[in-house]
Steps between C-alpha positions, in 0.01 A plus 500: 500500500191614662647871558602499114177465376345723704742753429456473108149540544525826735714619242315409150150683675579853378556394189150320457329772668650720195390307252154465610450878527639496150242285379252642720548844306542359177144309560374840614625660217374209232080482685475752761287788468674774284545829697511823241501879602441410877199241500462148435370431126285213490305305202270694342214334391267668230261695630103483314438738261214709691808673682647606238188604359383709834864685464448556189121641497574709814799732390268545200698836323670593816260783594424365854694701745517139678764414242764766572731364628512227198535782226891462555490142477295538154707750316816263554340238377529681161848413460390125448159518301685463150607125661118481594396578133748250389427245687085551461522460114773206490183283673232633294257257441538298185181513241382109602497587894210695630663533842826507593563505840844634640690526822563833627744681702346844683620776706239502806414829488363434123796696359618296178413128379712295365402165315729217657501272202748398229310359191678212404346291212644221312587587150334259301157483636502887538590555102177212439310701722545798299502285198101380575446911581578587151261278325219597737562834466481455120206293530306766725605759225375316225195385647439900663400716236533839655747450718471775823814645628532615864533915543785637684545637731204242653408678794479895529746743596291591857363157573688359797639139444218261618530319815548128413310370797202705423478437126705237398526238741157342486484546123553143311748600215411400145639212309919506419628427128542105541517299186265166568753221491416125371452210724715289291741677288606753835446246762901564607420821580122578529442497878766757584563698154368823664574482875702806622804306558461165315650190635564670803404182717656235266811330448569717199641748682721489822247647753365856658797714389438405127846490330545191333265311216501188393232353219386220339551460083109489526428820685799620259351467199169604623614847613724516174197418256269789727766754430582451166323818403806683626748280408707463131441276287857449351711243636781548244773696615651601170219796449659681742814499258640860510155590730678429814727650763805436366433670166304765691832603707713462175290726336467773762893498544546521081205760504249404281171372512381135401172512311268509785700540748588739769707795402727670778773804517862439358699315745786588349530919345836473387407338186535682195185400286644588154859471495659601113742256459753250726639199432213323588258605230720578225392466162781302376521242785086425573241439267185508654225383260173522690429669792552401862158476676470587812425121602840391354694753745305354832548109416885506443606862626874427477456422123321817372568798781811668463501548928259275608555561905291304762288294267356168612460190270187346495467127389481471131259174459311269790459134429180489291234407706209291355288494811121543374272647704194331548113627541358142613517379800328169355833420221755249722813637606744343223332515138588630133381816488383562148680872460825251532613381132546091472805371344375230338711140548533370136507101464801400253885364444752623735209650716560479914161548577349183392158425696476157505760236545449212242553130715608322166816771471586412848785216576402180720776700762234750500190294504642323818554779657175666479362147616650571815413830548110418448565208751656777779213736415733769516398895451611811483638711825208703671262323309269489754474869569261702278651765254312771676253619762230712541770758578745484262364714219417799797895425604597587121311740482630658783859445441452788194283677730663866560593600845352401810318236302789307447625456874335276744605691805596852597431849739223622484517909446332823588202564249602809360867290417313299272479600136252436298548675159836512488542218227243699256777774391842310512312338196459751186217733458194346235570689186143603494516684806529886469812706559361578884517159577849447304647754691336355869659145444827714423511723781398211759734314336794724573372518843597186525862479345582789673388340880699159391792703364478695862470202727748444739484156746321648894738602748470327845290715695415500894112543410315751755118315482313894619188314618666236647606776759179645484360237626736432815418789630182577765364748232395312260269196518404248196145341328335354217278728280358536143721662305241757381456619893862511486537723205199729645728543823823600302301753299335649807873509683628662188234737478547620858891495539485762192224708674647508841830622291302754313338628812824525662639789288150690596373452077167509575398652134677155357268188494574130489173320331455108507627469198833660586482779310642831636280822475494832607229614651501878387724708253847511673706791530874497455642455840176196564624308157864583633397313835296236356779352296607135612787294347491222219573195825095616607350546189634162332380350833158643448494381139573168577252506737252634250574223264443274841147642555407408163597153469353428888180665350476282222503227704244654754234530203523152398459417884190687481358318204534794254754381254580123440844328469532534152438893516738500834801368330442656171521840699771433733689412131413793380604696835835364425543617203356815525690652812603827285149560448354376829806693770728757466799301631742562227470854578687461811729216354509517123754166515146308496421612133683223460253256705218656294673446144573148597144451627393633176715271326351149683151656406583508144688142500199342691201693320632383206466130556196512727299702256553216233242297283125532608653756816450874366618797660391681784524449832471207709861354541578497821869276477608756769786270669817684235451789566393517870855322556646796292352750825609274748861515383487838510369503843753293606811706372276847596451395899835538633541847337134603592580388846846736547303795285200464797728441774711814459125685423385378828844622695481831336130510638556339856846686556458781283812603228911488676589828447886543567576692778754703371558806727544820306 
């Protein structure tokens, strides 16, 4: 027996050894120290900002023949400042922070910056955030006579950007635009209304990674009430009857135009407008004794089109709703509001609503048994519960509430996915508004059928995070800075990676000022302007990187004291809007006229409800958040094209053209 055993455990050894290197590896795999490229990667921790700092004041404009050797490393860094640029302005500081502080991923020799950060916010505190911004900006407009705009470009063409530790560090920055909330009315939300991330350490949302919400009715309906001043006021569905995408589609595919509505190209060509005579309209089979509007052919299609081909039918009627919106808070949550009409309840014969019961009409059956029912004290169910709390009529309220007000949890989203405006023109135009504006709600308006008409659901993608990779490499190293210092750095990289290129190709008569505009130096003969010529991929780049330099200047002047908050987003709006004027971008990618006519559009829709009442014209509105998300969008879609333009740029430079070696 003895010899058994032993032998069965000589012989199951092997077999445990195996699996214990197995583990062993997997374990080593799962927590050991990751080896990439030949040496062990371990945690990086982030380093203080001085470093980056020192990097960044020493390579200065590349000059130093020190720096040599890192010249290479600069110009193909190129390839990836478009993602920089993107990534600065999507964490731009919001008009009620003074500081924003962001983590940032660096190449150590100073090459390129990259801010680390996604801006997640959750929707509806953002959207009352915003809301309180546009009655304080209103307020300061009234209450500021001569209202002083900003001038732009803010800092001149040869003054090199200022070093942020010098000038801007020790510099208290002026008051933000923060609305001064009540102790009692906004005590849900009062304490943490304008933190950068609100909530962050609550149980409102699900932790550090800030995905999730959850909130309270009363935090709700505070946030709802703060941004009503972008919000509708209708709750009834039915005004959007033959307003709303349905009708929109059905009228695009039967090409014609509802009044106020988008208009778009035929869908269809082979329709022959006025046909002389078929069966279908003859005289002697179809009398036709008014004519057929244009609304009639949208809400039943199949009834009054001859070919009515990929309509949609919209819902004729909604169930009328008799909600009533009320302005005091003070009114209990169930009452007769007096817009209602009362149907009186007559008294007489035959009538079912008889008030009072009279005992002598009653028989001794009945009498009994209401003796016993007084003697069992009985009452009705839930008696003992109160019709309502002190959250009911918020709850109501919030039920009509438009989107995210009516949801109790949800993601939160980037900032720029947020809209804020977008309500305004699915409604129709005020009559009183001129034919400018008219024709702004329409064209945004199409914008928008046209991107629902084009969605398609998002394909399963294996996502490639860049910086993520970045950063598990040994050149690049991570910290926390001021976003201002940031945006310095990624103007200064910008402005040397197009130098270095400049100097490259031996154009010493061209020259690059601060402001990234391109200059020669001296009268250029043919064969010089011949050499000096460089593709649309570097000029866009240096455009965008001239619209860059302005916005981080902006923000460097109110830094410094010289403009206030109010002037600082009133001329980042107007930097927005104005990016014809302000760049020559479209010159080297004319698809963005259509960026700059939609940014023109949002000006007109929101001048023309923030200059209302005792608000006059002029400037002083600085509701910048439309159309900076506009930009951003466009950076987004731009960055992968910008990046393959610069990339083959940068080969062509390194490696020189492939000729083909064809022997002759």
């Amino acid at each position: 027996m003895s010899s058994d055993n032993a032998m069965s455990v000589d012989v199951s050894n092997p077999m445990l050894d195996e699996k214990m290197r197995k583990w062993k590896q997997l374990r080593n795999q799962q927590y050991g120290e990751k080896k990439k490229f030949g040496y062990v990667e371990s945690q990086k921790e982030d380093l203080p900002p001085g470093h980056l700092r020192k990097i960044i004041k020493d390579h200065g404009d590349m000059s130093s023949k020190k720096f040599r050797s890192d010249k290479r490393v600069y110009l193909g860094a190129l390839k990836y400042m478009p993602h920089a640029v993107l990534k600065l302005l999507e964490n731009m500081p919001m008009p009620w922070e003074q500081i924003r502080d962001v983590s940032v991923l660096y190449h150590v020799t100073g090459a390129i910056t990259f801010v680390n950060e996604i801006p997640l916010v959750v929707e509806p505190i953002y959207i009352a955030q915003w809301g309180t911004m546009w009655i304080m900006m209103r307020r300061e407009k009234h209450d500021r006579k001569h209202f002083k705009r900003m001038r732009f470009p803010p800092f001149d063409d040869e003054e090199p950007p200022l070093d942020y530790g010098d000038n801007i560090l020790d510099v208290p920055p002026l008051e933000a635009i923060q609305m001064e909330l009540n102790d009692e009315e906004d005590a849900a939300v009062s304490e943490w209304f304008y933190d950068h991330q609100p909530l962050l350490d609550t149980k409102f949302v699900n932790g550090e990674s800030y995905k999730t919400w959850r909130l309270p009715v009363p935090i709700m309906a505070n946030t709802y009430r703060l941004g009503q001043q972008l919000l509708s006021d209708l709750v009834d569905p039915n005004y959007y009857y033959l307003f709303d995408l349905p009708s929109f589609f059905t009228a695009k595919a039967l090409n014609m135009a509802i009044p106020g509505g988008p208009k778009f190209e035929p869908l269809f060509r082979d329709e022959k407008e006025d046909e002389d005579w078929n069966e279908f309209n003859d005289i002697n089979k179809i009398i036709i004794r008014s004519q057929i509007r244009t609304e009639y052919r949208v809400a039943f299609p199949y009834l009054y089109n001859n070919r009515p081909r990929k309509v949609r039918l919209a819902p004729y009627h909604y169930p009328s709703l008799v909600y009533v919106k009320t302005d005091t808070p003070d009114l209990p949550a169930f009452y007769f509001d007096p817009i209602l009409n009362p149907i009186p309840a007559y008294k007489g014969e035959g009538d079912y609503f008889v008030s009072e019961i009279d005992m002598e009409d009653m028989s001794e059956e009945d009498k009994e048994l209401e003796g016993m029912l007084d003697e069992f004290e009985v009452a009705p169910l839930l008696s003992e519960f109160s019709l309502y709390t002190e959250n009911t009529a918020d709850a109501i309220t919030l039920y009509h509430a438009p989107r995210p007000f009516n949801q109790r949890s949800g993601r939160t989203r980037r900032a720029m996915d947020v809209p804020l405006v977008k309500t305004w023109y699915q409604e129709h135009c005020p009559p009183d508004h001129p034919t400018k504006v008219r024709v702004s709600y329409q064209k945004l308006l199409k914008c928008y059928v046209l991107n629902k008409l084009r969605h398609r659901p998002p394909k399963a993608l294996n996502k490639k995070y860049l910086l993520r990779s970045f950063k598990s490499t040994k050149f690049f190293q991570s910290t926390v800075i001021d976003w201002v210092e940031a945006g310095l750095q990624v103007c200064r990289q910008g402005y040397n990676m197009l130098n270095l290129l400049i100097h490259r190709k031996n154009l010493n008569y061209l020259h690059l000022d601060y402001n990234f505009n391109l200059k020669p130096v001296k009268t250029l003969t043919t064969k010089e302007r011949k050499k000096s010529r460089f593709g649309n991929s570097f000029h866009l780049c240096r455009e965008i990187l001239r619209m860059t330099k302005i916005i981080v200047d902006s923000h460097v002047q109110y830094r410094l004291g010289n403009v206030d908050a109010y002037q600082l987003a009133d001329g980042l709006h107007y930097i927005f809007t104005h990016i014809g004027q302000l760049t020559g971008m479209y010159r080297y990618k004319y698809r963005l006229m259509r960026q700059i006519r939609m940014c023109k559009d949002l000006k007109h829709l929101i001048y023309y409800r923030f200059n209302t009442g005792n608000v006059g014209k002029g400037p002083g509105c600085g509701f910048w958040a439309p159309a900076w998300r506009v930009w951003l969008f466009f950076l987004r879609g731009i960055v992968p094209l910008l990046e393959r333009w610069l990339g083959n740029l940068l080969a062509r430079n390194f490696e020189g053209r492939h000729s083909k070696g064809i022997a002759k």
